[in-house]
C-alpha positions in Angstrom: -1.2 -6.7 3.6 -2.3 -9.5 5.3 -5.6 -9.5 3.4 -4.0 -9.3 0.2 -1.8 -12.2 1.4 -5.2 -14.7 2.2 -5.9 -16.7 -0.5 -9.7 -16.7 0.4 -9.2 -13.3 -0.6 -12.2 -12.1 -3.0 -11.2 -10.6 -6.3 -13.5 -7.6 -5.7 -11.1 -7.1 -2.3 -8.0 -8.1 -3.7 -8.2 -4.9 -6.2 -9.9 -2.3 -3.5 -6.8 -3.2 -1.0 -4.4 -3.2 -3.7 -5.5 0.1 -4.9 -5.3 1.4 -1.0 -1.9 0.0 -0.8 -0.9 1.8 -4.0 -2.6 5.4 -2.7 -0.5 5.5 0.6 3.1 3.7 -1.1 2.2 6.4 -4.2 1.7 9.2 -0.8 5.2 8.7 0.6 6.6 8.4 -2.9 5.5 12.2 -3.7 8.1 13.7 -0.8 10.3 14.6 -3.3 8.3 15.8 -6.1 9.5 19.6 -7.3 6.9 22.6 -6.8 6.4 25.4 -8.8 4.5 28.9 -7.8 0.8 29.5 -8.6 -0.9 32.9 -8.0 -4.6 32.1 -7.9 -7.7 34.3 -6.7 -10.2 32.9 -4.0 -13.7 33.3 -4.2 -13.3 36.9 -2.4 -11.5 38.5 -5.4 -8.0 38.1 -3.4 -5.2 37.0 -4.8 -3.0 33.8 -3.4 0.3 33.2 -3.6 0.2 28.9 -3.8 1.9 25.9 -5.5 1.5 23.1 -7.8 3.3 19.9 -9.2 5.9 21.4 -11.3 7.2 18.3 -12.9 5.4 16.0 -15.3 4.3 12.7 -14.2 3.7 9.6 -16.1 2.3 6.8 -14.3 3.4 3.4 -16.0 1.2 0.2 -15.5 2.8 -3.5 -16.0 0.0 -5.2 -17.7 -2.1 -6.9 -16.5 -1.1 -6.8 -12.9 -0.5 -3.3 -12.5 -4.2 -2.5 -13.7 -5.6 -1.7 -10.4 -2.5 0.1 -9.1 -3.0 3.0 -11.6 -6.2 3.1 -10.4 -4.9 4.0 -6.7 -2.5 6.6 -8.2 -5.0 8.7 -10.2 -6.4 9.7 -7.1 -3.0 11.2 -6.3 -2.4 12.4 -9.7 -5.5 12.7 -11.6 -3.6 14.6 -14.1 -1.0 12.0 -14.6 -0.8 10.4 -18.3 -0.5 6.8 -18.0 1.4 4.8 -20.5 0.8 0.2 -20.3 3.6 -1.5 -21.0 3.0 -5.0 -21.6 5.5 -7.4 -19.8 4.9 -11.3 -19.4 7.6 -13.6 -18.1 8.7 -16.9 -19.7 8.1 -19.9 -17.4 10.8 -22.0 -18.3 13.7 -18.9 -18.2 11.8 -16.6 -16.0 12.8 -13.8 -18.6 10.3 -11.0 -19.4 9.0 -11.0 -22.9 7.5 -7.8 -24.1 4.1 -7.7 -25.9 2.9 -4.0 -26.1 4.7 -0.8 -25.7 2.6 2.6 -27.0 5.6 4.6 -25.5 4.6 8.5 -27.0 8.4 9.4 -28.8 9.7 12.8 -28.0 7.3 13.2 -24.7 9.3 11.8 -22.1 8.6 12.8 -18.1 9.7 14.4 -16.0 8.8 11.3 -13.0 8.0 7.9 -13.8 6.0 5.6 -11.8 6.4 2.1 -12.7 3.5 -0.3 -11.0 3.9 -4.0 -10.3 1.9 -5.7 -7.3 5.4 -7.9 -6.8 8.9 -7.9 -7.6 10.0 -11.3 -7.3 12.7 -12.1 -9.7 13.0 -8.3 -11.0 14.0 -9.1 -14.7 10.2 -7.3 -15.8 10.7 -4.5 -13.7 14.4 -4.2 -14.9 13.8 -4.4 -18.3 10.5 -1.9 -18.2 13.0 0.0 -16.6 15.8 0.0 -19.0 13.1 0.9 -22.0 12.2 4.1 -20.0 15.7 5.2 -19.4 16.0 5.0 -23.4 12.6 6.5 -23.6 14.5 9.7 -22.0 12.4 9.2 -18.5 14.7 11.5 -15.9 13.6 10.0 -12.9 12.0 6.7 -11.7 10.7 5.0 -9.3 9.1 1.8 -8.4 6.1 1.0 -6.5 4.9 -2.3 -5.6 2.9 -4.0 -3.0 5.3 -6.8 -2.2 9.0 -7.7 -2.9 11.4 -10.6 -2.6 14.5 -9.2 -0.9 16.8 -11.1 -3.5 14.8 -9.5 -6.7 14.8 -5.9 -5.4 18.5 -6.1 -4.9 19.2 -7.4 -8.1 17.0 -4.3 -9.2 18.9 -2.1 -7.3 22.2 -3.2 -8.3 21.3 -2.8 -12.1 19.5 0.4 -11.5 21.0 1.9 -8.6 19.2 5.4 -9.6 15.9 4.2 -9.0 13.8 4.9 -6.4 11.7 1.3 -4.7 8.6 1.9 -2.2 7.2 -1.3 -1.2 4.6 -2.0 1.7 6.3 -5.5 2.1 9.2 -7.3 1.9 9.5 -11.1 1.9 12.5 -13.6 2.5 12.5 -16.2 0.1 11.9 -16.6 -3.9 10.9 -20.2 -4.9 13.0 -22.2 -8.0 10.3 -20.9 -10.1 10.5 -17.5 -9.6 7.7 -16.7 -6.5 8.0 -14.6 -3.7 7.2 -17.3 -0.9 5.0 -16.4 1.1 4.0 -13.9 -1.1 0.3 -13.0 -2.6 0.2 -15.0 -5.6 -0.4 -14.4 -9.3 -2.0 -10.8 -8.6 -3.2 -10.4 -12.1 -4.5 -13.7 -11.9 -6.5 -12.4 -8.2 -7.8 -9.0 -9.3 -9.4 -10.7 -12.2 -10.9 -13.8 -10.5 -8.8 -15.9 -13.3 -7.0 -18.3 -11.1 -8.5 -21.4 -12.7 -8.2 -20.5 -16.1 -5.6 -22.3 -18.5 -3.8 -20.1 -21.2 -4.7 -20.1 -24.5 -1.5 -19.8 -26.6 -1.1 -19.1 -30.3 0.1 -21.6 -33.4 3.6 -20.3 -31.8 3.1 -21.4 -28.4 3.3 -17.7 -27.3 0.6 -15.4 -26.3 1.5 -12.9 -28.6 2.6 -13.5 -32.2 3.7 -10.6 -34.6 2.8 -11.0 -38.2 5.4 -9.8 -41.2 5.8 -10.1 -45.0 7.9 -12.7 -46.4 10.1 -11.9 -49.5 7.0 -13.5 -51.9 4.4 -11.0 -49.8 2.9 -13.5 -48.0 2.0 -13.5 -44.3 4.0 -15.3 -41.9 3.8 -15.5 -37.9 7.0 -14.6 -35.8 7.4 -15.5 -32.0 7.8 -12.7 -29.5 11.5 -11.3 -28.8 12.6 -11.2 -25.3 12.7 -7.6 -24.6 16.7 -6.4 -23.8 17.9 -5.8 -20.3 
């Protein structure tokens, strides 16, 4: 943690450690996973009795940030299906905005792994959350590399189901919604994009949907909020 912490932290590390912290948080998160029997045969023609994952797992990425954490979790799972969900937050409210969701209908898991480097505020993690309990997800849980103690109760209280692993947890959450001391923008870090200013749409939003008006022309419309 600590090099993830060090801002003179390259962005070729950032993602290797990140992906380590993911592998062992994604480890102790497995306890509980359900087995099932599998009868195989060995190289010498004997039959063994032996086990396997018996639930389905769907690993669940925030975009950008949690890129390199589904990275990590393959290696645990490298027969997991992952599904993005694309999640920023609004500077001025600190509300997550949703921008792409490919949920698959009728093929809900069993386990769902939702990945976010940080849980500072919560609201993204509590509204990707809310859209896989309506997706029909039966279990969930959380993993992320770092937490702000205030956000992750505030998860916990609205989702008291859920399951959080994190490999740190910090004190204080600044006016603007960072975990102080933290580890920064980590999307920003595993990308090397620190110094780059957004580029917005004619909507001052990053994403703009496009519809038909009533005389079939094409018009833009800003990004909804998603619920939570």
């Amino acid at each position: 943690m600590t090099v993830l912490r060090d801002k003179n932290t390259s962005a070729t590390d950032f993602r290797k450690i990140l992906r380590e912290i993911t592998f062992y948080l994604g480890y102790e998160a497995s306890r509980d996973l359900q087995l099932t029997e599998e009868i195989i045969t060995t190289p010498t023609n004997t039959e063994f009795k032996g086990s396997k994952i018996g639930e389905k797992i769907a690993l669940v990425p925030i975009l950008r940030a949690g890129l390199s954490m589904a990275d990590g979790m393959l290696e645990l799972f490298p027969r997991a299906v992952v599904h993005h969900i694309g999640m920023y937050r609004a500077k001025d409210s600190l509300l997550p905005i949703q921008y792409y969701n490919k949920l698959p209908k009728l093929q809900a898991c069993d386990v769902a792994y939702v990945l976010d480097p940080s849980i500072a505020t919560s609201n993204t993690i509590i509204a990707v959350v809310s859209l896989l309990k309506r997706w029909g997800a039966k279990k969930i849980i959380v993993l992320a590399a770092i937490g702000a103690r205030a956000g992750v109760q505030k998860l916990l209280q609205t989702h008291p189901t859920v399951a959080v692993h994190l490999g740190a947890m910090d004190e204080f959450l600044s006016p603007e919604g960072t975990i102080i001391p933290g580890i920064g923008d980590a999307g920003d870090r595993q990308f090397g994009t620190m110094d780059e200013a957004p580029i917005l749409s004619p909507m001052n939003s990053p994403v703009a949907k496009r519809k038909r008006s009533s005389n079939g022309e094409e018009e833009e419309d800003a990004v909804v909020a998603a619920e939570i």
